[in-house]
C-alpha positions in Angstrom: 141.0 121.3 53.7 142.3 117.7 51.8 138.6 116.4 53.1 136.4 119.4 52.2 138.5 118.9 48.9 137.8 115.0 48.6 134.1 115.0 49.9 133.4 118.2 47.0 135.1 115.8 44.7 132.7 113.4 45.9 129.7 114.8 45.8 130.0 116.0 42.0 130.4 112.8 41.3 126.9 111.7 42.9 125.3 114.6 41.0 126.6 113.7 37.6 124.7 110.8 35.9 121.4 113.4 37.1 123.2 116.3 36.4 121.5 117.7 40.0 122.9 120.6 41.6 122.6 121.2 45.7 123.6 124.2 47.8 125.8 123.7 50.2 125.7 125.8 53.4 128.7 126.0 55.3 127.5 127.4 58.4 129.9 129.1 61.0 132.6 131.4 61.4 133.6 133.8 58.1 137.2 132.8 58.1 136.4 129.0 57.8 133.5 129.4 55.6 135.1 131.0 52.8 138.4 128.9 53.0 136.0 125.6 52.8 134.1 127.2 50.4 137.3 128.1 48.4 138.8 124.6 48.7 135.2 122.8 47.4 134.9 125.8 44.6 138.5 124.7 43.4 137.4 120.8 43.8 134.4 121.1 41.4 136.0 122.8 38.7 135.5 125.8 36.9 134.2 128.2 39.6 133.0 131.9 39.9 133.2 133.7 43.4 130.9 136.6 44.4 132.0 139.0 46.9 134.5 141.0 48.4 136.9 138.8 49.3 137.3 136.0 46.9 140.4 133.8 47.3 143.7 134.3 45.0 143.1 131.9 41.9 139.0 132.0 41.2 137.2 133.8 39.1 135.3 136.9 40.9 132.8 139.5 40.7 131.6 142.0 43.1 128.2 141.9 44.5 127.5 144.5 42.1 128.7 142.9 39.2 127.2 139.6 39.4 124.5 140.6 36.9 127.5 141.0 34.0 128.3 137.1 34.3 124.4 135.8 33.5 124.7 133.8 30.4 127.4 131.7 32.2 127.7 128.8 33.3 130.1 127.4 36.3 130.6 123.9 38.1 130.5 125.8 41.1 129.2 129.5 42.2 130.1 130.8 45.8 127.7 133.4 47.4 129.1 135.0 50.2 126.5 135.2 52.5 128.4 136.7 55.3 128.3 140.0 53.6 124.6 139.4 53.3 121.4 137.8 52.1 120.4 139.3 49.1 117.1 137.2 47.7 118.1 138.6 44.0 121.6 137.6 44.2 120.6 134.1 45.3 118.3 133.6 42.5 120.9 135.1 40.0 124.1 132.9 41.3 122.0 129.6 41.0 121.2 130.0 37.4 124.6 130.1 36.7 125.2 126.9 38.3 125.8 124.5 35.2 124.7 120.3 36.5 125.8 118.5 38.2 127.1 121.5 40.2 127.6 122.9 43.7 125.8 126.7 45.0 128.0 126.9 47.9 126.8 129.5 50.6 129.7 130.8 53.7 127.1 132.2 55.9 126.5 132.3 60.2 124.9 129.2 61.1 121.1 129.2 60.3 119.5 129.7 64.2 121.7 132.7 64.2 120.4 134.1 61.4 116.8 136.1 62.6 119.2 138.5 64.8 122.1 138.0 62.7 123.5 141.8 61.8 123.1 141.4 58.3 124.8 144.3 55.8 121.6 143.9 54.2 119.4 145.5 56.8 120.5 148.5 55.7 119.3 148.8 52.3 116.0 147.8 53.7 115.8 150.5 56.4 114.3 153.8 55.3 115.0 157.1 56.5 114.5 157.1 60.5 114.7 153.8 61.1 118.4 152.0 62.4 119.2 148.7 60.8 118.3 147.1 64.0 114.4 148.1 63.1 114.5 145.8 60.5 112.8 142.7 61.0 114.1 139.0 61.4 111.0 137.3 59.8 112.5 136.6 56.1 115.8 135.2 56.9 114.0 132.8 60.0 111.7 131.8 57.5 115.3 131.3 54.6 117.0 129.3 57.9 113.5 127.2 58.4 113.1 125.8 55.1 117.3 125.5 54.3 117.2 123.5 57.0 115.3 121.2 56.1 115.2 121.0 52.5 117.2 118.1 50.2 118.7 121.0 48.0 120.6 122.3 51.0 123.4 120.0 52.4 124.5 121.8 55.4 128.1 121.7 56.5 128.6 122.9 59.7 132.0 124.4 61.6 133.1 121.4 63.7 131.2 119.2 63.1 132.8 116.8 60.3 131.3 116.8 56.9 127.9 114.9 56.4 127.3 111.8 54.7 127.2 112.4 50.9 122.9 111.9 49.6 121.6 109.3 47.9 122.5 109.7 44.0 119.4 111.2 42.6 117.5 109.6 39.7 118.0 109.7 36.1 115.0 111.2 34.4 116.3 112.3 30.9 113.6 113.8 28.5 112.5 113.2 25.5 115.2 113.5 22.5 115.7 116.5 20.4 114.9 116.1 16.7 117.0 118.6 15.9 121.0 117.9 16.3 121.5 121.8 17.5 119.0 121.4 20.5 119.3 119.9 23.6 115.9 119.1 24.2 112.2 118.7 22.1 111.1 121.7 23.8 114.0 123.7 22.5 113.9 122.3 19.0 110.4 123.1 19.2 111.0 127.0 20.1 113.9 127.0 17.3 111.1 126.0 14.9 108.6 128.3 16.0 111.2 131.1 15.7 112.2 129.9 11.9 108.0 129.8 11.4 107.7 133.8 12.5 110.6 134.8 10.2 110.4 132.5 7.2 106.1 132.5 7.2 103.3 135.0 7.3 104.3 138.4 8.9 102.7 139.4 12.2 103.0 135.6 13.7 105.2 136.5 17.1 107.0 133.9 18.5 106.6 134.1 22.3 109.0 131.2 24.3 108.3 131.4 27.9 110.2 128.9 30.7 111.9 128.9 34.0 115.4 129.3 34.1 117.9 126.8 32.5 115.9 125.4 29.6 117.6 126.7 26.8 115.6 129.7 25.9 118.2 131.5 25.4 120.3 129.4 23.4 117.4 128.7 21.0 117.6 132.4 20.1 121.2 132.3 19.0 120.5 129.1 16.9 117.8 130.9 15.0 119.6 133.7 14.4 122.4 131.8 13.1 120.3 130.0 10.5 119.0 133.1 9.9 122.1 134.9 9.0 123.8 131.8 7.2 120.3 132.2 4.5 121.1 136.0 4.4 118.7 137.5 6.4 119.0 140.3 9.1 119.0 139.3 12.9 118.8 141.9 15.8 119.0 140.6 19.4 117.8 143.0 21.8 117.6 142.4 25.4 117.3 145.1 29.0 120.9 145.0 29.5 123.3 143.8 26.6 124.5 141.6 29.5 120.8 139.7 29.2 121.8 139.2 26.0 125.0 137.5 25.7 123.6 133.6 26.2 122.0 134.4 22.8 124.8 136.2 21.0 127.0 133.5 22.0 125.1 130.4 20.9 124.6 132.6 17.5 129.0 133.2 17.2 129.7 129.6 17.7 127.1 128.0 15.2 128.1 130.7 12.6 132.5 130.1 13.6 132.7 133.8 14.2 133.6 135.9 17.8 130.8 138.0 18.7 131.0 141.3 18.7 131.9 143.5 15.2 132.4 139.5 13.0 128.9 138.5 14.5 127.3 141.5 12.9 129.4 141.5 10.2 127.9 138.1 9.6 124.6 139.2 10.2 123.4 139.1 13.8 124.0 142.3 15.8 122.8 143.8 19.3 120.8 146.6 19.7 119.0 148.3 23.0 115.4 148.0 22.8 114.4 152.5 23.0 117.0 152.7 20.1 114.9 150.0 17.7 111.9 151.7 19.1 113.6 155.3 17.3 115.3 153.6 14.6 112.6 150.3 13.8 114.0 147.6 11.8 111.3 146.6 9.7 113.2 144.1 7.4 115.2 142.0 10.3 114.0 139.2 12.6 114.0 140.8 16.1 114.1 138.3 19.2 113.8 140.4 22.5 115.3 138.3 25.4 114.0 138.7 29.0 111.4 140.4 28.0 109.4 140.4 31.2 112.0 142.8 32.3 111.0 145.3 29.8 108.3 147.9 30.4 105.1 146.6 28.8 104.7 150.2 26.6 108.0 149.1 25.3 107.5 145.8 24.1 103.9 147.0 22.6 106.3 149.7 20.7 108.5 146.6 19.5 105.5 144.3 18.7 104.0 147.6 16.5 107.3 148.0 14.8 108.5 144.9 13.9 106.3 142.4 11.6 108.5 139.3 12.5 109.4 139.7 16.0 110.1 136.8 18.6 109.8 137.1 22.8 111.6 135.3 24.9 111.0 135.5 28.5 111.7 133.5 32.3 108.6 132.6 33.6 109.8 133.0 37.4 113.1 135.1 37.4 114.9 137.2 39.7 114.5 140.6 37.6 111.3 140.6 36.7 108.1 138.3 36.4 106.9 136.4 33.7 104.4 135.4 35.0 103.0 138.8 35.4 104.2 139.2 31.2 102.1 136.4 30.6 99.1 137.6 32.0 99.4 141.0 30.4 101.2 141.0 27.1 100.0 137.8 25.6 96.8 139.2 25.3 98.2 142.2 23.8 100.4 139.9 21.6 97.1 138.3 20.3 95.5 141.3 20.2 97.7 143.1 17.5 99.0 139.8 15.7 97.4 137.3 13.6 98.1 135.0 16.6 101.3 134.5 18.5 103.2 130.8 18.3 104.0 130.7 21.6 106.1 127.6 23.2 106.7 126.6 26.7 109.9 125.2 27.5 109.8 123.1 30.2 112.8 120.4 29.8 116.0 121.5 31.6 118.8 121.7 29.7 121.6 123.4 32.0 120.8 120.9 34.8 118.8 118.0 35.1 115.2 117.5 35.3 113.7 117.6 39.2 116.7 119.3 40.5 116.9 119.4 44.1 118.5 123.4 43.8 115.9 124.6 42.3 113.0 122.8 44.2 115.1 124.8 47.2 115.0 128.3 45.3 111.4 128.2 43.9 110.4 127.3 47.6 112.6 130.1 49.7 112.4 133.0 47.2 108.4 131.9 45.6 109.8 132.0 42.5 106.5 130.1 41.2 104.2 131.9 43.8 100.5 132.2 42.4 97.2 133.6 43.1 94.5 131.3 45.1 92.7 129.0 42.7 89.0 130.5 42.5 86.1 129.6 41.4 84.2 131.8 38.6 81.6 133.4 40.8 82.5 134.8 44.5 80.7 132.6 47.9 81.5 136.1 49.5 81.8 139.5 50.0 86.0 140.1 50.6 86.6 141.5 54.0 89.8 143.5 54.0 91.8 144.0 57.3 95.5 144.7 58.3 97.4 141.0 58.2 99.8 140.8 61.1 103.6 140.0 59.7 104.6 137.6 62.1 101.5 135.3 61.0 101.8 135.8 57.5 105.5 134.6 57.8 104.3 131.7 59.8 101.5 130.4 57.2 103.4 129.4 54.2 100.2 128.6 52.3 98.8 132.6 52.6 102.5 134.2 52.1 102.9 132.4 48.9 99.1 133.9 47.7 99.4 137.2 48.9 103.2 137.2 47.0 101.3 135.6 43.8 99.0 138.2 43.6 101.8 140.7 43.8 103.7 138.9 40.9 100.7 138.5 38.8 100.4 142.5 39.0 103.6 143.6 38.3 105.8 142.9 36.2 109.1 144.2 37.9 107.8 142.0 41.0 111.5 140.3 42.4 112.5 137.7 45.5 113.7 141.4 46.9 110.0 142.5 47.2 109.3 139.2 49.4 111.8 140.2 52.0 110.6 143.7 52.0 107.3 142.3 52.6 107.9 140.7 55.6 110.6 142.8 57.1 110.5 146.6 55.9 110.3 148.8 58.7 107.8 151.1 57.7 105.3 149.0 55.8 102.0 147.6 56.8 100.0 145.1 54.8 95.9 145.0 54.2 94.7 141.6 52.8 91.4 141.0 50.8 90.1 137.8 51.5 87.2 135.9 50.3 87.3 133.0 52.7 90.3 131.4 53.0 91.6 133.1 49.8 93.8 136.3 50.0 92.0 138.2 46.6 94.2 141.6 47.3 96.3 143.2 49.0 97.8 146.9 49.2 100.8 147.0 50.7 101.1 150.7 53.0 104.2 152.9 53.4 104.4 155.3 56.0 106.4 158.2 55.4 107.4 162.2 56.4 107.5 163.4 60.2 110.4 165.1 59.6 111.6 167.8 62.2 112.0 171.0 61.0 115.7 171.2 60.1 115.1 167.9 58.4 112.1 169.4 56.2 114.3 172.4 55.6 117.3 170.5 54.3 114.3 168.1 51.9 113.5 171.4 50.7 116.8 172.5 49.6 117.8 169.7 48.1 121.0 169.0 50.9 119.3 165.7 52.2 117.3 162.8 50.2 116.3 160.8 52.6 115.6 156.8 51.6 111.8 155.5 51.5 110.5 158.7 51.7 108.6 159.3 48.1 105.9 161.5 48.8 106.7 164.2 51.3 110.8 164.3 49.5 108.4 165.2 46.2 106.2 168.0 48.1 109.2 169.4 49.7 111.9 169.3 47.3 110.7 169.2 43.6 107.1 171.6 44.2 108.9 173.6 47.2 105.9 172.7 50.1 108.6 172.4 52.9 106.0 172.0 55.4 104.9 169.2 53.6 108.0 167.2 55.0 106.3 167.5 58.2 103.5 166.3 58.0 103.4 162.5 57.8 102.1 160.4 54.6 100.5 157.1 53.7 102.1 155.7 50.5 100.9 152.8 48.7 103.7 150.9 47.3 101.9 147.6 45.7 98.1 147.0 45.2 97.3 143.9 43.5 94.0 142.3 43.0 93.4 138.7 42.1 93.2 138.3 38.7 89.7 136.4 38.6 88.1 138.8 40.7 89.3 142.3 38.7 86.7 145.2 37.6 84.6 144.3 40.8 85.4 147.5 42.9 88.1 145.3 44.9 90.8 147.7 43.8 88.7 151.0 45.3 88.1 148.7 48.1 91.4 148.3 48.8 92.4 152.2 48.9 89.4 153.0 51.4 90.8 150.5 53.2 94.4 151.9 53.3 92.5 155.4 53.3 90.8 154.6 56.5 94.0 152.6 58.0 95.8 156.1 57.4 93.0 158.1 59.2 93.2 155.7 62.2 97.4 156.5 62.7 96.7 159.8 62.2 98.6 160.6 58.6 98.3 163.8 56.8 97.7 162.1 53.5 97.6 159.2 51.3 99.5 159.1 47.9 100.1 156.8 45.3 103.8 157.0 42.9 103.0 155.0 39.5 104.4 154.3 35.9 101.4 156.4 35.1 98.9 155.1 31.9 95.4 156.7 31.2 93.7 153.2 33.1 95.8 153.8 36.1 95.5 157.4 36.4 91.2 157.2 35.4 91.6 154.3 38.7 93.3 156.8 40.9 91.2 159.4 40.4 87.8 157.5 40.8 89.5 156.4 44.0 89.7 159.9 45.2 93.6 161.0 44.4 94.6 163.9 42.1 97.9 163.8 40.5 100.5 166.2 41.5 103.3 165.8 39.4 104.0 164.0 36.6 107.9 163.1 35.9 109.8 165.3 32.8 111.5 161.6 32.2 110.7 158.7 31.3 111.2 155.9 34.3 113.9 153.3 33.8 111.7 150.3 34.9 108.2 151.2 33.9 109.6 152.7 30.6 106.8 155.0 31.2 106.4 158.8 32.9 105.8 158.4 36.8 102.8 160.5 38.3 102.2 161.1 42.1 98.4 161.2 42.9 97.8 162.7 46.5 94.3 163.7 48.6 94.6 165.1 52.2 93.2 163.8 55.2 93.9 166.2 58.1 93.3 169.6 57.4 97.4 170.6 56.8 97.8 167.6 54.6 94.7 169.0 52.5 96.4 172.1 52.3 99.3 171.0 50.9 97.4 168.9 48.1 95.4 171.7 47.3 98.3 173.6 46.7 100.7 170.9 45.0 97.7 170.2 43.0 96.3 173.7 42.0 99.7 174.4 40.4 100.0 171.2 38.6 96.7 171.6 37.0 97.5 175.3 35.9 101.2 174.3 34.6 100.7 171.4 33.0 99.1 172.8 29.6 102.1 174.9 29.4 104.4 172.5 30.3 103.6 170.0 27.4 104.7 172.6 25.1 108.0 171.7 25.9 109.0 169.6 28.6 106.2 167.0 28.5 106.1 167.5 24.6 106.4 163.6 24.1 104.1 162.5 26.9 101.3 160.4 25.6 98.6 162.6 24.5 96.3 160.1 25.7 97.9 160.4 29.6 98.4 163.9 29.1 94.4 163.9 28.4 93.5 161.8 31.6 96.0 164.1 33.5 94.1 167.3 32.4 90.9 165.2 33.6 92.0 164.2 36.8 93.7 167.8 37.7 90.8 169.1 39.8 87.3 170.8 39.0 87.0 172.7 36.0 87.7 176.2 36.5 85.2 177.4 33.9 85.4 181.1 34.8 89.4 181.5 34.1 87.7 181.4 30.5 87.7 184.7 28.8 84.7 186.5 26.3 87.1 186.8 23.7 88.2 183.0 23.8 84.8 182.0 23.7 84.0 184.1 20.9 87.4 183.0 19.1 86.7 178.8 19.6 83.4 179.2 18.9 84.0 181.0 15.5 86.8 177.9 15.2 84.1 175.6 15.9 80.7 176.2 13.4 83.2 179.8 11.6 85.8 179.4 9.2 88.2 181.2 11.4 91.6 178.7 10.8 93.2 176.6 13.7 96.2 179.3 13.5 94.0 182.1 14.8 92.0 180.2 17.0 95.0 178.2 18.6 95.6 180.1 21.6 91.7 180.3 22.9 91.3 176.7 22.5 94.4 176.3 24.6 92.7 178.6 27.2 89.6 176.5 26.7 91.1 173.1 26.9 91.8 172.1 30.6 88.3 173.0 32.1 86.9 171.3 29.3 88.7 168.4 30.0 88.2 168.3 33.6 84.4 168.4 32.9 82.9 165.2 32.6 79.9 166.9 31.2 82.0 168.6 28.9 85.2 166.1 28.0 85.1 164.4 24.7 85.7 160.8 24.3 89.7 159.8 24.3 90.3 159.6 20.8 89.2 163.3 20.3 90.6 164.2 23.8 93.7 163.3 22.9 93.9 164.9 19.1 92.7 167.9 21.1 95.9 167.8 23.7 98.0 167.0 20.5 97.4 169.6 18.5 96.2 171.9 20.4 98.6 171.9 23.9 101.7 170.1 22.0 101.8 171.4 18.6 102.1 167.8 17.0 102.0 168.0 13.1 98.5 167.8 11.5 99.7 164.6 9.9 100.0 162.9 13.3 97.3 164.4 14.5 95.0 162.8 11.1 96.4 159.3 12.3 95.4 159.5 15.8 92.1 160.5 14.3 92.1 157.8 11.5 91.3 160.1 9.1 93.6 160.8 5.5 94.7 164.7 6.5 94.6 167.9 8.1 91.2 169.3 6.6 89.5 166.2 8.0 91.2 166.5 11.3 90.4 170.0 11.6 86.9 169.5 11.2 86.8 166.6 13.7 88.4 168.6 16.5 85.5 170.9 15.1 83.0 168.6 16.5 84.6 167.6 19.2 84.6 170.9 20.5 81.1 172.1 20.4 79.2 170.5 22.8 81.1 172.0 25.3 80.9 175.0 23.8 77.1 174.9 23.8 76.8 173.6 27.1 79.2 176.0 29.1 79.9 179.0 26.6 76.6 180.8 27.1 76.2 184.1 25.6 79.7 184.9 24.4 79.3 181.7 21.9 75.3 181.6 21.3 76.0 185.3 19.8 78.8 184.0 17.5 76.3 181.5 16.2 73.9 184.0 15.4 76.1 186.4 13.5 77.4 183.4 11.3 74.1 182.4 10.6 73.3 185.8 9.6 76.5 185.8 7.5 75.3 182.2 5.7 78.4 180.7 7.3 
């Protein structure tokens, strides 16, 4: 291994006056990979090894653990790529790679590696499909463009180690004008950050960039100032792991360990849901990563905090900023005074142009975007089912149709784009106006269980993976049969962001819809971080929710609803009856269980449920709400025939009042919030004024629907003089 040693030694020496990083793949056999890759680790310096069998001597972390060393930095990285090809991990290990730098990668050579038995098949392979069902098309696309890329130096088993490259150019930025910074651009976000906390309140500081230019650090120099004037800094992050680049930068500028002397000194970590229940109106909050974060809880943050900075990576492994960007800036703007918002784009962790992450952006479309379009559409979009193997093959189209799915959601990760090509049980409908991919729904199927299968789904012996919809039906609402029958799912739909609120979206689901009628499914259903847009789209698209979850999701950050319709007469049967019950429990069930859910979703739920049911109403309700309504009768009295009133009414559209008073109505009426928040929600000072709104916002529905029962309460108050 002396020459694997000397040519390592070598190489970092080429990369330094750049500070460029390059992968090396050492492609053959697992023993020799990993002792080369041990022996070039050890030759480039400090060195971190991820995988199961690291080598005595190096530092190590599971494939599992790898996210608990972001923040740091290593000469070297090792990726075990024998124990397989995980896009995330990929993306992760190479921002730890400090310039100049090596990413080196044991792995099969790269012709084997479309029918290579990759570990990782399996996590991709749902229920009833072998690993061996899992496609090749990701990884031959990975082996094409390492291949031939200048980030990837390929070392191959046998074959002598290749001449060392060209050393790359110089191209150092511009100087930082402050002596704490490493670059203008960061200087420039430390400044903006100072501006937020030290100037007018409601100012955000938003600092977006790729990975490796300092974000990060900028946080901890701020909040080191900070704290040396006196004032209170939180850090808050997804994972306190996210948050330890920050924390760090803050300890060494103030000469004290993090941990219990950092907040003793002023600057302390706290999880984002606990500043959300305990807000800390007087500190400077900076929220790292937050593109990872759900965007009800960064609107929560934003609400509770005057002086609040965001930091986020633009193109990450965990979560898109790019999506954040299109989505929360505008809320940002929208409930501020104006954000400050810097974009870092001077490396500071390697140097500008590197070849290593030219290689990543290009495998993983880490910087995938929607088609360029022009304001007004040449064409109608026709929508048809794109064919895998050519989607893999035109690089141009993969990287739209992967764009559009960043763009949409914000949780969208390099994992997705191997799913995409290679999951087992997914088919893909494309939108495209010309040449341009404009949407794109991306189509699970699911169930066809046998019957001891269905019956052990039922009882809760036997989850089976990728199977949403008909593991729902069978084992939370107790349809067993329901396992059986076979279901269209639709994982991702995503519709170009310059052609939105142009019936694309319902487009899409007919399409899918009429894709599921053609293979003979059962049904079509849609699982969602449900909000009162999303369900109100669902529903005009012909799905009615089923269930809504009792907790709160750990990605979305929001309460996930399953929206169903049938399409063969068994799978309408079981939607009838998963939806039937859902619509009579769910006024009972946010009483209690569903107490905190959003009165606002809870409100679109009760709209969506089904056809109002007006004759469940009774005489005596009538009578009761609509002496509540134009009476004195109190809200005390009248409470329990205005909650018998409430989900027809809101499952009217003739009848359903607009959302604010929809929602007071859920609030007070099905949840038993206080009056107090009930006046808020209303924007009105206290309970007599909220009382007589929800007064109003009854009686049209009462006049239209209540008939005689309420026309004779009406006369016997006016006879009164009420």
């Amino acid at each position: 291994m002396e020459a694997a040693t000397a040519w390592a030694r070598a190489l970092m020496g080429r990369l330094a006056a750049a500070r460029h990083r390059r992968a090396v793949l050492l492609a053959g056999g697992a023993a020799w990979g990993r002792g080369t890759a041990a022996a070039m680790a050890r030759a480039a310096g400090d060195a971190l090894w991820i995988g199961a069998q690291p080598p005595a001597g190096l530092a190590a972390a599971a494939r599992g653990q790898a996210a608990g060393h972001l923040g740091g930095e290593h000469d070297a990285v090792v990726v075990d790529l024998h124990e397989g090809f995980d896009p995330d991990l990929l993306g992760m290990a190479a921002g730890m790679v400090r310039g100049p730098g090596l990413l080196l990668l044991p792995a099969p050579p790269p012709e084997r590696w479309p029918v290579h038995p990759d570990p990782e098949r399996a996590r991709i392979a749902v229920a009833g499909y072998g690993p061996e069902a899992v496609a090749g098309r990701f990884l031959a696309r990975l082996a094409r463009i390492s291949s031939a890329h200048p980030g990837v130096i390929v070392v191959r088993e046998g074959g002598g180690l290749p001449p060392l490259p060209a050393p790359p150019p110089d191209r150092r930025g511009e100087a930082s004008p402050d002596p704490d910074c490493l670059s203008a651009d960061q200087a420039a976000a430390v400044a903006a950050l100072l501006r937020t906390a030290e100037g007018g309140r409601r100012r955000p500081a938003v600092l977006v960039a790729d990975r490796g230019r300092g974000k990060s650090a900028a946080l901890g120099i701020c909040a080191a100032r900070l704290a040396a004037r006196g004032r209170a800094v939180v850090i808050t992050a997804p994972r306190p792991e996210a948050a330890a680049t920050a924390l760090r930068h803050a300890a060494a500028r103030l000469g004290v360990a993090a941990g219990r002397a950092l907040a003793a000194a002023g600057v302390r970590f706290l999880p984002p849901d606990a500043l959300v229940r305990r807000p800390q109106p007087g500190a400077m909050v900076l929220v790292d990563e937050a593109a990872a974060l759900p965007g009800a809880l960064l609107a929560a943050l934003l609400a509770a905090h005057p002086r609040i900075g965001f930091a986020t990576t633009v193109h990450g492994y965990e979560g898109s900023g790019r999506g954040f960007a299109l989505r929360f800036l505008p809320a940002v703007e929208a409930a501020s005074r104006g954000a400050r918002v810097v974009r870092l784009q001077q490396p500071v962790r390697w140097g500008a142009e590197d070849a290593l992450e030219a290689w990543l952006f290009r495998a993983l479309l880490l910087d995938a975007e929607p088609a360029p379009l022009p304001p007004a559409a040449a064409c109608a979009p026709a929508i048809a089912v794109a064919g895998r193997d050519a989607l893999a093959a035109d690089e141009a189209l993969l990287a739209q149709v992967f764009g559009l799915l960043v763009s949409a959601h914000y949780r969208t990760r390099p994992y997705d784009l191997r799913y995409l090509l290679d999951g087992p049980n997914l088919h893909v409908l494309l939108a495209r106006e010309g040449a341009a991919a404009v949407g794109v729904v991306l189509l699970a199927e699911e169930g066809g269980f046998d019957a001891d299968a269905a019956r052990a789904v039922w009882a809760g012996v036997r989850r089976p993976h990728g199977h949403l919809v008909p593991e729902t039906l069978a084992a939370h609402l107790g349809l067993e049969a329901a396992a059986r029958l076979r279901w269209g799912r639709i994982v991702r739909i995503a519709v170009h962001p310059a052609r939105r609120r142009r019936g694309i979206g319902r487009a899409l689901v007919e399409a899918a819809r009429r894709e599921a009628c053609a293979r003979g499914w059962d049904g079509l259903g849609a699982s969602f971080g449900a909000t009162p847009g999303l369900v109100a789209f669902w529903s005009r698209a012909g799905l009615r929710p089923a269930r809504v979850s009792v907790r709160r999701g750990a990605a979305s950050g929001e309460h996930s609803v399953l929206m169903l319709e049938g399409l063969s007469g068994g799978g309408r049967d079981a939607v009838e009856a998963a939806c039937v019950d859902f619509g009579r429990g769910l006024p009972r069930r946010l009483a209690d269980p569903l107490r905190g859910l959003e009165p606002e979703l809870a409100a679109a739920l009760l709209g969506a449920a089904g056809p109002a049911r007006w004759e469940a109403v009774g005489e005596a309700a009538w009578a009761q709400a609509a002496a509540f309504a134009w009476g004195r009768r109190i809200y005390e009295e009248a409470q329990p025939a205005l909650a018998e009133l409430l989900p027809p009414l809101l499952g009217d559209p003739a009848t359903a009042p607009a959302p604010p008073q929809a929602a007071a109505l859920v609030a007070k009426v099905l949840q038993g919030r206080p009056w107090p928040e009930v006046a808020g929600m209303l924007g009105v000072p206290g309970r007599a004024q909220a009382a007589a709104r929800l007064r109003e916002a009854l009686r049209p529905a009462l006049e239209a629907r209540g008939g005689e029962a309420v026309r004779a309460v009406r006369r016997r108050l006016r006879d009164a003089g009420a």
